[in-house]
KOLDO-866480 format. One record per residue (C-alpha): residue number from 1; residue in one letter; x, y, z. Coordinates in steps of 0.25 Angstrom, whole numbers. Example, Ala and Ser with C-alpha at 12.3 -4.5 7.8 and 13.67 -1.06 7.14 Angstrom:
% residues 2
<site k="1" r="A" x="49" y="-18" z="31"/>
<site k="2" r="S" x="55" y="-4" z="29"/>
This chain:
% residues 435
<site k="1" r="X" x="0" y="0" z="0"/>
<site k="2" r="X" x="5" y="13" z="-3"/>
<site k="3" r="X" x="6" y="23" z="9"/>
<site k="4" r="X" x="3" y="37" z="6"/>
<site k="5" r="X" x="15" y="47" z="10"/>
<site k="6" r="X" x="5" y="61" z="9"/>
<site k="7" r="X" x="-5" y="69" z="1"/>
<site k="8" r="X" x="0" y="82" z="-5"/>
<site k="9" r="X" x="-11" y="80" z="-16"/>
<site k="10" r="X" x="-3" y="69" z="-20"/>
<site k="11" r="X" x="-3" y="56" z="-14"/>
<site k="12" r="X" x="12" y="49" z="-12"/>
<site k="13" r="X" x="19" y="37" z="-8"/>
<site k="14" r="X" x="29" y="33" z="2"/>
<site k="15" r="X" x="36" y="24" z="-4"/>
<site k="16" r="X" x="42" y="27" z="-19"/>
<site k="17" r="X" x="36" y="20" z="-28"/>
<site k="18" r="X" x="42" y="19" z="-44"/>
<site k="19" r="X" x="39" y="28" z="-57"/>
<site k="20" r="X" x="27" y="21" z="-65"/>
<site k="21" r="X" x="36" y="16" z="-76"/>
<site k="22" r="X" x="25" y="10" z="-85"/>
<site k="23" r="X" x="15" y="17" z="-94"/>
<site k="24" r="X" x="0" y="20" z="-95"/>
<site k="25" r="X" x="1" y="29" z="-107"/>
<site k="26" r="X" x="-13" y="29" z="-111"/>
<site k="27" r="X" x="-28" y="27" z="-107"/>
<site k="28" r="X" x="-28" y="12" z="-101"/>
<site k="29" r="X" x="-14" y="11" z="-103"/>
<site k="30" r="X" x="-3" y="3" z="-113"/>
<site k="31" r="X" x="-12" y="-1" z="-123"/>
<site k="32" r="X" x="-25" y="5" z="-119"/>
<site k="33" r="X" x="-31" y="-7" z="-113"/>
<site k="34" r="X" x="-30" y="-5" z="-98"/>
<site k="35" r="X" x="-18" y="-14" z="-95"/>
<site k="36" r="X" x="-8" y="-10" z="-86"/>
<site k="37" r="X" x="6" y="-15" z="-85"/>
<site k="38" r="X" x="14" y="-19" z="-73"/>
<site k="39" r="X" x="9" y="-26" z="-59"/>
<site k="40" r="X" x="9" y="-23" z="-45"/>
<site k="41" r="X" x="-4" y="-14" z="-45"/>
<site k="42" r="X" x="-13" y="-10" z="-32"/>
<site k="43" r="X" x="-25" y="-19" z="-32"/>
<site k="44" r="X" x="-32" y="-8" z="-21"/>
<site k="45" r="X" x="-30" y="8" z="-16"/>
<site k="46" r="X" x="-38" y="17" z="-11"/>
<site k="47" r="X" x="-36" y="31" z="-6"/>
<site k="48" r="X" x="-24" y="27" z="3"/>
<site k="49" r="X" x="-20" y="14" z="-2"/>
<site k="50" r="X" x="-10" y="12" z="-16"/>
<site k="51" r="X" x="-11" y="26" z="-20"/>
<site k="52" r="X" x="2" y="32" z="-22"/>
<site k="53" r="X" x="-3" y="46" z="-25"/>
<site k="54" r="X" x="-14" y="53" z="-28"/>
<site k="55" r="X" x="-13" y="66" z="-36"/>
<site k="56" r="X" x="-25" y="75" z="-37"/>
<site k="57" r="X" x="-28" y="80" z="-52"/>
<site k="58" r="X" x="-32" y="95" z="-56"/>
<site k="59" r="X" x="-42" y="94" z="-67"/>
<site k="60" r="X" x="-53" y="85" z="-70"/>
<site k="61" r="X" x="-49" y="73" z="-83"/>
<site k="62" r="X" x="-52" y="57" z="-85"/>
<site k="63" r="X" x="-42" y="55" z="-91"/>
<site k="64" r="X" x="-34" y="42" z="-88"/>
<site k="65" r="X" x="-19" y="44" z="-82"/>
<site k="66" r="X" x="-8" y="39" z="-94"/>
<site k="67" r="X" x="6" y="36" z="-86"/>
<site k="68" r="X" x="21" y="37" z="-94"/>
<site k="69" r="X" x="34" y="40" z="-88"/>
<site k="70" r="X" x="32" y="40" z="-73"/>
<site k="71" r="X" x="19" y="52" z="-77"/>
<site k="72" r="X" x="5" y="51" z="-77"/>
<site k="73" r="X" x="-4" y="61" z="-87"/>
<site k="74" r="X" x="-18" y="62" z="-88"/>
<site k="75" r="X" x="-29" y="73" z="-93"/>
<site k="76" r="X" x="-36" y="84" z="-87"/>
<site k="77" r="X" x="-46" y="96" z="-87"/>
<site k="78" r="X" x="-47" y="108" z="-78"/>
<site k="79" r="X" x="-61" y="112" z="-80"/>
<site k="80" r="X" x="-69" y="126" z="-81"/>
<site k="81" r="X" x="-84" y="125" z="-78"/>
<site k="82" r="X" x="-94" y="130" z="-86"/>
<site k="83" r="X" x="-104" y="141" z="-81"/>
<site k="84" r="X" x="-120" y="138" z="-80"/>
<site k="85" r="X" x="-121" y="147" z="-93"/>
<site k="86" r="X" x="-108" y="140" z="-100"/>
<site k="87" r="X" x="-114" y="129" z="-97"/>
<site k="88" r="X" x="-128" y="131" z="-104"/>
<site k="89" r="X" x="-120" y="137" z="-117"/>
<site k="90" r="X" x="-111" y="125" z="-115"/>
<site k="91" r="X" x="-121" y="114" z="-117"/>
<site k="92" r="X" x="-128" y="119" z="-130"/>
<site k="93" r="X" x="-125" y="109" z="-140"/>
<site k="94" r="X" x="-125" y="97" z="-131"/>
<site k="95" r="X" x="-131" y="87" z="-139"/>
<site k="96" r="X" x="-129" y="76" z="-127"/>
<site k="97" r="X" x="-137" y="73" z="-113"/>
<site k="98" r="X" x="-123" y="70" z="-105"/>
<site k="99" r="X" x="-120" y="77" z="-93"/>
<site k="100" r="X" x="-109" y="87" z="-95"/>
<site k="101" r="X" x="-98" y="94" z="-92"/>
<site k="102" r="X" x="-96" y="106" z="-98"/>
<site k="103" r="X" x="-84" y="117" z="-95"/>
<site k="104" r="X" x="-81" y="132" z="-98"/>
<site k="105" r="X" x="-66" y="127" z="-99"/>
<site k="106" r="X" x="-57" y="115" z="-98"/>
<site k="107" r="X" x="-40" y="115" z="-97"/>
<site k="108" r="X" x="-35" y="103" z="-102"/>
<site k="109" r="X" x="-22" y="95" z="-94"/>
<site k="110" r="X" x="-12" y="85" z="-95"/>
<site k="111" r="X" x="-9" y="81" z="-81"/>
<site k="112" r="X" x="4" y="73" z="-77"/>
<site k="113" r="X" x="5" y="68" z="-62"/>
<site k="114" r="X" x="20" y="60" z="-59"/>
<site k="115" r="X" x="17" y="45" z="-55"/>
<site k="116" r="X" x="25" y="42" z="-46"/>
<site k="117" r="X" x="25" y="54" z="-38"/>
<site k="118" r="X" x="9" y="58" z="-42"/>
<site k="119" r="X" x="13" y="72" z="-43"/>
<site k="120" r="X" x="4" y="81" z="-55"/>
<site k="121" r="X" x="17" y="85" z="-64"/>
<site k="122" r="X" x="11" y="90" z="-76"/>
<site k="123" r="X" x="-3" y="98" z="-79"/>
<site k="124" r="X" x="-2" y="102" z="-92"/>
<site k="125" r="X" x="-14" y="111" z="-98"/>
<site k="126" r="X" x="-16" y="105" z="-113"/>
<site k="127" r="X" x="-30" y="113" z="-117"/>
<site k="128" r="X" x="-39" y="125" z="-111"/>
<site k="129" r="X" x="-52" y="122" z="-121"/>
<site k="130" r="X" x="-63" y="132" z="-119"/>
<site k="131" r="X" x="-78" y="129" z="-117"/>
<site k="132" r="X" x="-77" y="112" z="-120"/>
<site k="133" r="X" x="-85" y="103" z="-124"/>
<site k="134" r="X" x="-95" y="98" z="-113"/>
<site k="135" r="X" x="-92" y="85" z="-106"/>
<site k="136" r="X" x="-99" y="73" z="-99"/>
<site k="137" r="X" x="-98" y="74" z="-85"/>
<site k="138" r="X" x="-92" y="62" z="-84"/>
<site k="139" r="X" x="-81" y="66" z="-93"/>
<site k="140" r="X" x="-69" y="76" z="-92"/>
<site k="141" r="X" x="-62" y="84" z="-102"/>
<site k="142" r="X" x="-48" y="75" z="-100"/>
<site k="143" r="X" x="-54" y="61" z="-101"/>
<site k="144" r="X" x="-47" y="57" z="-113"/>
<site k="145" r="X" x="-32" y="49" z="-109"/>
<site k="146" r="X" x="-19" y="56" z="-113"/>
<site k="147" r="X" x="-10" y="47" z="-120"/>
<site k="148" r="X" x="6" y="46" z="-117"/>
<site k="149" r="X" x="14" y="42" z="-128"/>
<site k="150" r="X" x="30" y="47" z="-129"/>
<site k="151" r="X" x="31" y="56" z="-120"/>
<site k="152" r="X" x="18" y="63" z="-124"/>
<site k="153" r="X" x="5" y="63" z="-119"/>
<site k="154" r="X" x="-8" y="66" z="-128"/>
<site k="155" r="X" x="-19" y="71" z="-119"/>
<site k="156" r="X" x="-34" y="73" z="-128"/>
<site k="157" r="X" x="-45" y="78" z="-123"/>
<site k="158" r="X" x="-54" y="77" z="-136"/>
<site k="159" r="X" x="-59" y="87" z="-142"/>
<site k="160" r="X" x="-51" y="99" z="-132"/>
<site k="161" r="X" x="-41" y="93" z="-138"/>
<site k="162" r="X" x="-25" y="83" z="-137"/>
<site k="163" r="X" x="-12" y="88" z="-131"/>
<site k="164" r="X" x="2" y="81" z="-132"/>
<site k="165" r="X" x="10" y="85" z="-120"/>
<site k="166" r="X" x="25" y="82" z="-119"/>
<site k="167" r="X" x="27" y="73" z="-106"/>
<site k="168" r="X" x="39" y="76" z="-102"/>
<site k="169" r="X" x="40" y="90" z="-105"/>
<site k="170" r="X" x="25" y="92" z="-100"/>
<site k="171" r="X" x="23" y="100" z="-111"/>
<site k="172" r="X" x="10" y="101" z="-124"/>
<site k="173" r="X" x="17" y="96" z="-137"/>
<site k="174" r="X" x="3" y="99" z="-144"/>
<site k="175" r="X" x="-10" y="101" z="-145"/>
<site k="176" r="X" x="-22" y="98" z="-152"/>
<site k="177" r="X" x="-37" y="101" z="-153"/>
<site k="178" r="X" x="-42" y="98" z="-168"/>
<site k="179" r="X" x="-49" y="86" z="-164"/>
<site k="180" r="X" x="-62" y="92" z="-161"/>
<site k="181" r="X" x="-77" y="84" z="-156"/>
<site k="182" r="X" x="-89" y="86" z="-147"/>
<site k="183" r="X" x="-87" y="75" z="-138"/>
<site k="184" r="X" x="-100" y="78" z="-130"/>
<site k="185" r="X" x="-94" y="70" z="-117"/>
<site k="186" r="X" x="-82" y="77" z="-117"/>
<site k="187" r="X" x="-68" y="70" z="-122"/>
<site k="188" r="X" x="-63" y="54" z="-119"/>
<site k="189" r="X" x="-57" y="47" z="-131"/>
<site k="190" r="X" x="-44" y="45" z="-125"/>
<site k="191" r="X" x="-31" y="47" z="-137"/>
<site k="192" r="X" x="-21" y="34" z="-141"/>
<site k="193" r="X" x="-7" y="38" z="-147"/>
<site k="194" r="X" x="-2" y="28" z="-157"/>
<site k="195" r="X" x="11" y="31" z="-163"/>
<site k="196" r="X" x="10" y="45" z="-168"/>
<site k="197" r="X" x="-5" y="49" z="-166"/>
<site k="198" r="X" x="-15" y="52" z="-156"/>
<site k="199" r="X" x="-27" y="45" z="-158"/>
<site k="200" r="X" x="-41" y="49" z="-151"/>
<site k="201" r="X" x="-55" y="47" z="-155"/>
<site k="202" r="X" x="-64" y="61" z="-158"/>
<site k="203" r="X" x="-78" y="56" z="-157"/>
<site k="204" r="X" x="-88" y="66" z="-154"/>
<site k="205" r="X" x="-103" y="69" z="-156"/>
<site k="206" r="X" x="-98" y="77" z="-170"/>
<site k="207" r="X" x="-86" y="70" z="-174"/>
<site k="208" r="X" x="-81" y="58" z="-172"/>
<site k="209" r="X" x="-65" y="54" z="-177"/>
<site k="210" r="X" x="-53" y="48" z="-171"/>
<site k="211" r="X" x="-41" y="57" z="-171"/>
<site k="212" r="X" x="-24" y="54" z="-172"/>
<site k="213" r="X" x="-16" y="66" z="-168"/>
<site k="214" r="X" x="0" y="66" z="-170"/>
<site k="215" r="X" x="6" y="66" z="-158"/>
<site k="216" r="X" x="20" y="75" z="-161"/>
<site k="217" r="X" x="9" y="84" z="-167"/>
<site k="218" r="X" x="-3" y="84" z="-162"/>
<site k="219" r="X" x="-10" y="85" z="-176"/>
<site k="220" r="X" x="-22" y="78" z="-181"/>
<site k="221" r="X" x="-14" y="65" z="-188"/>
<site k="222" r="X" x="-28" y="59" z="-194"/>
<site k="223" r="X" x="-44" y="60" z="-191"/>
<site k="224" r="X" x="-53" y="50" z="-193"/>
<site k="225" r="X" x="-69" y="51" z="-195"/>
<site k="226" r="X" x="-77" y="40" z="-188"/>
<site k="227" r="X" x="-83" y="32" z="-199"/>
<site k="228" r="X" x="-93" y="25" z="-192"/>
<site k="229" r="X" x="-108" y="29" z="-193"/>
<site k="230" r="X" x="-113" y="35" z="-180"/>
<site k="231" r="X" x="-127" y="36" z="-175"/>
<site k="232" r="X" x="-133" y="48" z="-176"/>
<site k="233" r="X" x="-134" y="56" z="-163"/>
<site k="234" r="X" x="-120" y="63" z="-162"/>
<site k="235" r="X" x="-119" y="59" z="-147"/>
<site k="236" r="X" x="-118" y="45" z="-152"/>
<site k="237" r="X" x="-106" y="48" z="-160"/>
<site k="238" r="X" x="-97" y="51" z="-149"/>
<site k="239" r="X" x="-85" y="44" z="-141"/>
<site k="240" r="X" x="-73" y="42" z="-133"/>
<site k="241" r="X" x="-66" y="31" z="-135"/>
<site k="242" r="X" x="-53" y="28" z="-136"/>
<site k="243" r="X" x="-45" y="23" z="-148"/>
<site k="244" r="X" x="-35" y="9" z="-147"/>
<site k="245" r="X" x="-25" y="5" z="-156"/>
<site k="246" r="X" x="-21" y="-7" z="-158"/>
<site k="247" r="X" x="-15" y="-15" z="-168"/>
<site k="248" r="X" x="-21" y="-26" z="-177"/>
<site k="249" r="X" x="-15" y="-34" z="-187"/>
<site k="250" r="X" x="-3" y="-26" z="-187"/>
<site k="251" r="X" x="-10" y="-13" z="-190"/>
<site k="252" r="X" x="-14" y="-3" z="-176"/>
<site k="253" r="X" x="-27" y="1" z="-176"/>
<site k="254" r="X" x="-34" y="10" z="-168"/>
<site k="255" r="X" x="-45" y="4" z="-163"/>
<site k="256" r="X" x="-57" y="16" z="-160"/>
<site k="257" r="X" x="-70" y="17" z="-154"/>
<site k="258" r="X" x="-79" y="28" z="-157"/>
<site k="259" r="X" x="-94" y="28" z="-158"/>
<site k="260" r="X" x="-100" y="15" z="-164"/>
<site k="261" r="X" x="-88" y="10" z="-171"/>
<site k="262" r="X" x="-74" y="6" z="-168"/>
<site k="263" r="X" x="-64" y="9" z="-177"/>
<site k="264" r="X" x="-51" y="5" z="-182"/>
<site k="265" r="X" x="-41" y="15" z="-187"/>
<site k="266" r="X" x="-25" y="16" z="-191"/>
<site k="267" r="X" x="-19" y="25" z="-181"/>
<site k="268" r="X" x="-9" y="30" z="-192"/>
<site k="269" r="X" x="-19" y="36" z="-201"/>
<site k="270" r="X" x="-33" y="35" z="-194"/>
<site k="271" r="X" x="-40" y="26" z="-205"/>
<site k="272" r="X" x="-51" y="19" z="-201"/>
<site k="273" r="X" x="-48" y="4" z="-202"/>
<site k="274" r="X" x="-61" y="-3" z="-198"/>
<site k="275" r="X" x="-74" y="1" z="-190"/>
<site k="276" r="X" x="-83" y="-7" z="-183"/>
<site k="277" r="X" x="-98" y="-3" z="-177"/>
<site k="278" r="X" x="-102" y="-6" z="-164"/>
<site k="279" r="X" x="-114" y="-11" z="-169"/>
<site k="280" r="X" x="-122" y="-4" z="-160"/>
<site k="281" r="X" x="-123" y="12" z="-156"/>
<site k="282" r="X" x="-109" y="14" z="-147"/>
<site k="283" r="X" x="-103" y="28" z="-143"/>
<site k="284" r="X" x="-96" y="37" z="-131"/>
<site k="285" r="X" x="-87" y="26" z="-130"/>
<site k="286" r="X" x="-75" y="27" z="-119"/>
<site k="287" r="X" x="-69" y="13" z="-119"/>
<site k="288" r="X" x="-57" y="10" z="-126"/>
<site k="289" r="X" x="-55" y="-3" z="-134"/>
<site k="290" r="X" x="-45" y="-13" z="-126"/>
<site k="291" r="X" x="-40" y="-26" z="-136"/>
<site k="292" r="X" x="-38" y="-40" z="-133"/>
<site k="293" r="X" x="-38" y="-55" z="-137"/>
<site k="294" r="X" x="-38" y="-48" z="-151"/>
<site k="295" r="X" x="-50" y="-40" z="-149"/>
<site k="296" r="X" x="-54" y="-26" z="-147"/>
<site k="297" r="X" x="-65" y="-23" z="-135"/>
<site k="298" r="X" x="-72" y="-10" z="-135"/>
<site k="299" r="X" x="-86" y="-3" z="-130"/>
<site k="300" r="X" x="-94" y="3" z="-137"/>
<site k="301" r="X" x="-100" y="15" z="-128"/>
<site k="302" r="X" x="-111" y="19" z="-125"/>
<site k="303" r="X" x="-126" y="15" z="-128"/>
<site k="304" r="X" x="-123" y="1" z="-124"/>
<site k="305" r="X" x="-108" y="-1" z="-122"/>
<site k="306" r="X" x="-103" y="-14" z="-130"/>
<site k="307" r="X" x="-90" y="-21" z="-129"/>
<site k="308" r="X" x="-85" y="-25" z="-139"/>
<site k="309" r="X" x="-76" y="-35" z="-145"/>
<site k="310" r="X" x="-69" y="-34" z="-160"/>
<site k="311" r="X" x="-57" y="-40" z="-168"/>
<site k="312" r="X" x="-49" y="-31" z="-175"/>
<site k="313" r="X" x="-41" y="-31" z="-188"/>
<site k="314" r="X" x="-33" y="-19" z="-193"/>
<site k="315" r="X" x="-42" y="-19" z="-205"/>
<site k="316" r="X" x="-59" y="-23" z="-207"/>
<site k="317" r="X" x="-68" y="-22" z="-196"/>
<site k="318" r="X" x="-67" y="-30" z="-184"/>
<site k="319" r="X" x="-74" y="-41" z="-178"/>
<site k="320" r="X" x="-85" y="-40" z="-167"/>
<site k="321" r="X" x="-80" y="-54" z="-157"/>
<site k="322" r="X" x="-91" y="-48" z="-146"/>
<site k="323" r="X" x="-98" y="-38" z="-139"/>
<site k="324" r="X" x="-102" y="-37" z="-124"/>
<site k="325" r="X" x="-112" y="-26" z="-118"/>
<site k="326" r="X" x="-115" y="-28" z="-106"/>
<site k="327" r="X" x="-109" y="-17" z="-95"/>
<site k="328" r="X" x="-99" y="-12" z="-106"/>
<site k="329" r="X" x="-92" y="2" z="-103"/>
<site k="330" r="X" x="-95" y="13" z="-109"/>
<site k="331" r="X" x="-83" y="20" z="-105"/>
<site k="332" r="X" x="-72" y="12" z="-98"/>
<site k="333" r="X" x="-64" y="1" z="-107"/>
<site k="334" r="X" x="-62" y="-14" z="-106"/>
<site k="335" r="X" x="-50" y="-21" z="-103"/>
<site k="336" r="X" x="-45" y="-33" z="-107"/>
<site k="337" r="X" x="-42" y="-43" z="-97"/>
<site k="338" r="X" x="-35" y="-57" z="-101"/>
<site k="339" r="X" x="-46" y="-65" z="-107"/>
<site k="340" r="X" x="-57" y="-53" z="-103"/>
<site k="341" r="X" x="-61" y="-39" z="-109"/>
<site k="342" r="X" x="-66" y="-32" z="-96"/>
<site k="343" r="X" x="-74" y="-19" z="-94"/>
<site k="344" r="X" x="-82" y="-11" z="-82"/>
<site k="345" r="X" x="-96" y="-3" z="-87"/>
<site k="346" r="X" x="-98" y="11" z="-84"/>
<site k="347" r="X" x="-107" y="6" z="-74"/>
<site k="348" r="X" x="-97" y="-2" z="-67"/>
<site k="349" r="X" x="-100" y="-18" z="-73"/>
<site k="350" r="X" x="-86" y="-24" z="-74"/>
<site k="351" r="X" x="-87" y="-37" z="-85"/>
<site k="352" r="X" x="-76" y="-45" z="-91"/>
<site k="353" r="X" x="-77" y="-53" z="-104"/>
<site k="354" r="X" x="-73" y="-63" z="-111"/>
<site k="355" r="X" x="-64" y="-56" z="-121"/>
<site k="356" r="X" x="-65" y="-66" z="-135"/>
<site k="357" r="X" x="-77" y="-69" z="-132"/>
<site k="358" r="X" x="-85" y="-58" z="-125"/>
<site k="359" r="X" x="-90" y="-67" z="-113"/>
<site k="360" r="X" x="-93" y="-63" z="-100"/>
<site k="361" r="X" x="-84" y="-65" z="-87"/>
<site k="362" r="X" x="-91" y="-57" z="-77"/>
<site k="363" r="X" x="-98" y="-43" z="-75"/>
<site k="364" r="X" x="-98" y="-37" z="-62"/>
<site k="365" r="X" x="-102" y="-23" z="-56"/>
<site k="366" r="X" x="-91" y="-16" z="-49"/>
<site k="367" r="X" x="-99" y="-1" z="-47"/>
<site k="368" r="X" x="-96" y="12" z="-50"/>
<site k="369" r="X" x="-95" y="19" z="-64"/>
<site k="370" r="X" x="-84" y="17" z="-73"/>
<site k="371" r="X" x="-75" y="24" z="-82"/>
<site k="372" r="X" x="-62" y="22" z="-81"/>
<site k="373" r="X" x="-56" y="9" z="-89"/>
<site k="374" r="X" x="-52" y="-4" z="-82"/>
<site k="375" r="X" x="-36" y="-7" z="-80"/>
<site k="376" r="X" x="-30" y="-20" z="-78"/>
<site k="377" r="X" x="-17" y="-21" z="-71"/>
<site k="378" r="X" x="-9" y="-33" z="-63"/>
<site k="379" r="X" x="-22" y="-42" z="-70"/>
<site k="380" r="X" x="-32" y="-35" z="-63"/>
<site k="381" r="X" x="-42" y="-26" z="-70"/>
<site k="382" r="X" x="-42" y="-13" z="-61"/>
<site k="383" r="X" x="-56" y="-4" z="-66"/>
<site k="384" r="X" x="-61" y="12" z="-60"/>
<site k="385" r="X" x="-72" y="17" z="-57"/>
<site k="386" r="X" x="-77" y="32" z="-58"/>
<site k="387" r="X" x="-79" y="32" z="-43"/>
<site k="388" r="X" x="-66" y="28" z="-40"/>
<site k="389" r="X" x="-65" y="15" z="-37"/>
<site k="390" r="X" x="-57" y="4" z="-46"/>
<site k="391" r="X" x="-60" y="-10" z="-46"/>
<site k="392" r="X" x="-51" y="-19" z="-46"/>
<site k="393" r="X" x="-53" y="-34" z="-54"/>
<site k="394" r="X" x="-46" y="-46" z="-57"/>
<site k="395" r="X" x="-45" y="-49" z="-71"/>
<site k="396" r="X" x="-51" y="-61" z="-78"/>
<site k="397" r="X" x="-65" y="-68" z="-82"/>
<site k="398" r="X" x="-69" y="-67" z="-65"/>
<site k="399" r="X" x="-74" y="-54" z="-57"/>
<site k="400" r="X" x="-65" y="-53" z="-46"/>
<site k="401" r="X" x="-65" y="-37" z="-39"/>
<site k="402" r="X" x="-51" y="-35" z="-33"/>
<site k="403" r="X" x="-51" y="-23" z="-27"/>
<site k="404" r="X" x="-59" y="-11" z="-26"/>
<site k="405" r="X" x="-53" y="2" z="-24"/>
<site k="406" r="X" x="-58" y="17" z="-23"/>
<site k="407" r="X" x="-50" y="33" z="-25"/>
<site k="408" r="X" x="-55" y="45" z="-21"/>
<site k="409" r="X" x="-64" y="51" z="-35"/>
<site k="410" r="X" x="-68" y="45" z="-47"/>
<site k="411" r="X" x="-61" y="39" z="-57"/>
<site k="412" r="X" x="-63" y="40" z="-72"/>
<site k="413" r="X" x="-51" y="38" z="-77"/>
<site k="414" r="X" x="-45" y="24" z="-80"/>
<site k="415" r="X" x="-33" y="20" z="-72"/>
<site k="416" r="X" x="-18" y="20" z="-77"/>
<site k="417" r="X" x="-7" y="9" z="-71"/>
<site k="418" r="X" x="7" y="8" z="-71"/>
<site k="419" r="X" x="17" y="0" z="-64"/>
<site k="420" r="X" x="7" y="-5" z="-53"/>
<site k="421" r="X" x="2" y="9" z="-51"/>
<site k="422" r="X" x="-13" y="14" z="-56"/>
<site k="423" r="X" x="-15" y="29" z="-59"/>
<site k="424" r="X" x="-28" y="32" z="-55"/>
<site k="425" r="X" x="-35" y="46" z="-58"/>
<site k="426" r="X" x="-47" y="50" z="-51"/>
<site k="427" r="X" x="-56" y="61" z="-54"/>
<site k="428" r="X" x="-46" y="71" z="-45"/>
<site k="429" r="X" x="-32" y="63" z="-44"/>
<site k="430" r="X" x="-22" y="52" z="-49"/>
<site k="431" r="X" x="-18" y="40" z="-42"/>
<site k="432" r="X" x="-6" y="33" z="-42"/>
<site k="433" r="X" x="-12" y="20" z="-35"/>
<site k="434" r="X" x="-1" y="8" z="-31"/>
<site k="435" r="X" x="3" y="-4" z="-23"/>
């Protein structure tokens, strides 16, 4: 158990404890399908047991924390609140039920805390954006992931904009803000890096395409329209999701959920490869696709969420294997598990399948609301809820609850885990949480 040395608004230890040497340099970490590296992770904390530090955080952002070199980055926004009258002028337009979030103003950061000593190093101001768009109250104006790649870290915020920062100097290499779209909930596609490009989906209620950027540049390096019909009513068009590239039959492919479809597209040139329908009406999607056994699993959002299943070749559409919809998530992702794909619903139903096959091993309610996407580390599938409490299970075909454990504030963001340490960010601070 870690003992608690003091509280100057950051919590340390007593004892040293070594520099994370591995990396979580984007959302869900190597790879993007929630595994961490290394062993020795805590199994339980709380308030005053296996936290290193804690470090309070200015701003308000969902973004997830993404770890290189001993530093951990995240987003965040320093809101400006709207008048009753800015308000009313505000909301005209507003073609949605939702309830919103709406500001007069928003400053946009790239914040930096060290992780060993939990201290906040860098908070960098990246945009100042006038009157934005309205969000969902449930959203906030960072919760897209920033990527680190080469020293460089690529924070998007949608339609306000992308920013490259400079890690070691802590300085803005550039700054874009051509990509513009009505997002209607506010931002959350979260951007990949794949060689030289960034890659981010822009699907709105107006537009809907995914975009590359260069990333020595900053410039638009291809756009590419959406193909796939969508239904009618503009509120149906839109998403979040996040793009995955992988490779199949020699050829990368990014692999991209946007409303209805999935799509397959060559991250040198943005040429569509293959589409498929979902087969039935799917949109606002948050989940990522995760890979496995030679298939790809992905949600298809909201109405009625539905895992799917496909087999994908670099070329010609791929082939549905099977679907599952029962307590599917909306917003957090699946993780593969050995033999299993597993996922937690919104509303808190925790199921594991059968991964070839699409069979059910168990559903069981854990309670609480979910956002955050499940992480397995030392083979046991670690999953958050916004209230704070993560829930701790063993992997394979059988329930078995672990642990239970509980911080102070919510938790929208998915965890990141290095070297037998979890980063945990709350709605108000970061943990550093350890044996």
């Amino acid at each position: 158990m870690v003992r608690l040395a003091g509280w100057l608004g950051v919590m340390v230890v007593s004892t040293a404890l070594p520099a994370v040497a591995g990396d979580w340099p984007q959302w869900r970490g190597p790879g993007g399908q929630g595994h961490a590296s290394g062993t020795g992770y805590p199994l339980t904390w709380s308030e005053t047991e296996n936290i290193v530090w804690k470090t309070p955080l200015p701003g308000r952002g969902w973004s997830s924390p993404v770890i290189a070199d001993g530093k951990i980055w995240m987003t965040t926004a320093r809101e400006i609140p709207c008048t009753p009258e800015e308000t009313k002028v505000r909301l005209k337009g507003n073609t949605g039920d939702q309830p919103l979030t709406l500001l007069s103003g928003v400053q946009l950061h790239a914040q930096c805390v060290d992780a060993v000593t939990g201290r906040l190093v860098h908070d960098i101001e990246l945009f100042v954006i006038k009157d934005p768009q309205w969000i969902h109250q449930q959203n906030s104006y960072a919760s897209p992931t920033p990527v680190l790649d080469g020293g460089r870290l690529y924070a998007h915020f949608g339609t306000f904009g992308t920013a490259c920062v400079d890690t070691a100097t802590a300085t803005v290499v550039w700054r874009n803000q051509d990509i513009q779209l009505m997002h209607e909930n506010g931002p959350g596609s979260t951007p990949v890096v794949w060689k030289d490009k960034v890659i981010f989906h822009a699907d709105g209620s107006d537009t809907q395409r995914i975009v590359a950027l260069e990333t020595a540049t900053g410039q638009v390096a291809w756009i590419t329209k959406r193909s796939g019909a969508l239904h009618e009513n503009p509120q149906l068009q839109k998403s979040y999701g996040t793009p995955l590239v992988l490779e199949r039959d020699g050829q990368p492919v990014v692999f991209s959920t946007g409303a209805d479809w999935i799509y397959g597209y060559d991250p040198a040139s943005g040429r569509e490869l293959w589409r498929r329908a979902f087969g039935e009406l799917g949109f606002s999607l948050s989940a990522r696709p995760v890979e496995g056994h030679g298939l790809v699993f992905f949600s298809t959002g909201f109405m009625k969420p539905v895992l799917q299943a496909v087999r994908c070749a670099a070329a010609g559409e791929p082939e549905l294997v099977w679907t599952a919809g029962k307590n599917v998530p909306t917003i957090p992702s699946p993780l593969v598990v050995g033999q299993q794909v597993f996922f937690v619903g919104d509303q808190a139903m925790a199921t594991s399948l059968q991964a070839l096959t699409g069979e059910e091993c168990y559903r069981e309610r854990l309670g609480g609301n979910f956002n955050a996407s499940p992480v397995v580390a030392d083979d046991r599938i670690y999953v958050s809820s916004r209230e704070g409490r993560t829930f701790v299970l063993a992997s394979g075909s059988e329930f078995k609850k672990l642990a239970e454990n509980s911080l102070e504030g919510q938790q929208w963001a998915s965890m990141a885990a290095c070297d037998g340490a979890f980063f945990i960010r709350t709605d108000t601070a970061l943990y550093r949480v350890q044996q």
